[in-house]
N, C-alpha and C positions, 0 to 999 in steps of 0.2 A: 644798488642793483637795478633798481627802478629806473636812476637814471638812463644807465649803460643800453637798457633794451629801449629807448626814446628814443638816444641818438641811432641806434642800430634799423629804429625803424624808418627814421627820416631820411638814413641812407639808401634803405630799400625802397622809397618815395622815391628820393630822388633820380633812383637809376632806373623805376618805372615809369616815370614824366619822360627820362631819354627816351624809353626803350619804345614807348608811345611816340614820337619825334623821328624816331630812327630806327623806325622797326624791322626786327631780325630779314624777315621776306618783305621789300618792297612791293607793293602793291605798283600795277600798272602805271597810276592818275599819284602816287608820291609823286613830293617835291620838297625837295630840301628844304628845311624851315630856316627862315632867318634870323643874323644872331642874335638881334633882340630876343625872338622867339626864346630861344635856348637859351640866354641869359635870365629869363623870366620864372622858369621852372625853379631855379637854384636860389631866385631872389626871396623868391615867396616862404621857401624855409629860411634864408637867412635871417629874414625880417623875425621869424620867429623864433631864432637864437642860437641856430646852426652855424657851422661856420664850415666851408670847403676847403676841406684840409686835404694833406699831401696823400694818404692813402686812399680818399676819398676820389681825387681827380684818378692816380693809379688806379685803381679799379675801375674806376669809368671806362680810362681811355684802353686798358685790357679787356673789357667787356665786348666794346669793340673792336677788340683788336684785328677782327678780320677783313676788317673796313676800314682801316683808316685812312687808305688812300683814298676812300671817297667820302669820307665825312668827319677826318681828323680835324681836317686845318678849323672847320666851325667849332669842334667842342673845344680843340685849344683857345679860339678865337675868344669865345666864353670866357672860360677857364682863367684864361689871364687878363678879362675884363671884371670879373669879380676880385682876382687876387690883387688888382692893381695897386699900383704903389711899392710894390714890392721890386726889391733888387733883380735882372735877370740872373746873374750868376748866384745868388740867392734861391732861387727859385730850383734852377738846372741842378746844383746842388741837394734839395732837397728830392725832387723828384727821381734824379737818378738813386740817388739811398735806397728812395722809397722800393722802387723797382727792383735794384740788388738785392735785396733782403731772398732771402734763402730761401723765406716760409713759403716763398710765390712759387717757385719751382717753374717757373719760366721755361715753357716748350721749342718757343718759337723765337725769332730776336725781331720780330716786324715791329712789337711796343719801344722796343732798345733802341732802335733805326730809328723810328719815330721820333721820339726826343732827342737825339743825336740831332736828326736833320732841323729840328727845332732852335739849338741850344750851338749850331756851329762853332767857331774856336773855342767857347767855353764847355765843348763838351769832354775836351781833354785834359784839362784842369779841373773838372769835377769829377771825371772817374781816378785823376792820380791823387786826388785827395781824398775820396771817399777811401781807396786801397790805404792811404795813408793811414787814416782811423782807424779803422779796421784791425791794423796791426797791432793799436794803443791797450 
């Protein structure tokens, strides 16, 4: 139990380091931070035994969701600077699941688009496989 509320809090760190980065009302004198910058918040928990995982990034990039044409392409920039090494269609895979899931109740489809425009010709091969699963 103990641990469950650690990781839960390092997530609410984490999306407060964004939120601090990419705050909800820009201030006049903002300026997008660079993505070392934005890589450095997420690093600093990893080091200490976090790891950013698929629900993780999905909430992030939902959090934002109403931004993401202005400040998507750097948290994926991130995003897939930490998860490096990793397969894309691995990846695309995972994060569309992540987003399908029911429990999110998804209002809007600007996060869907989002990674669609991310994830180009393999974004059709991972939603007919995610449908695939699904069925199992």
């Amino acid at each position: 139990m103990r641990f469950g509320f650690l990781i839960t809090l390092m997530i609410w760190n984490m999306q407060g380091e964004l939120l601090i980065l990419f705050p909800p009302t820009s201030a006049s004198d903002w300026s997008c931070p660079s993505i070392e910058m934005v890589i450095s918040r997420p690093a600093e928990l990893i080091n200490l035994g976090f790891s950013l995982k698929d629900n993780v990034i999905i909430d992030t990039l939902h959090m934002f969701e109403h931004r993401l044409n202005e400040i998507g392409d750097i948290l994926w920039d991130a995003f897939l600077a930490i998860r490096s090494g990793e397969n894309v269609y691995s990846l695309a895979f995972k994060f569309f699941r992540e987003a399908f899931k029911p429990e999110r109740n998804l209002k809007k489809d600007d996060l869907l688009n989002f990674l669609k425009s991310k994830f180009g010709y393999h974004e059709q091969v991972v939603v007919k496989q995610y449908f695939i699963e699904e069925k199992k």
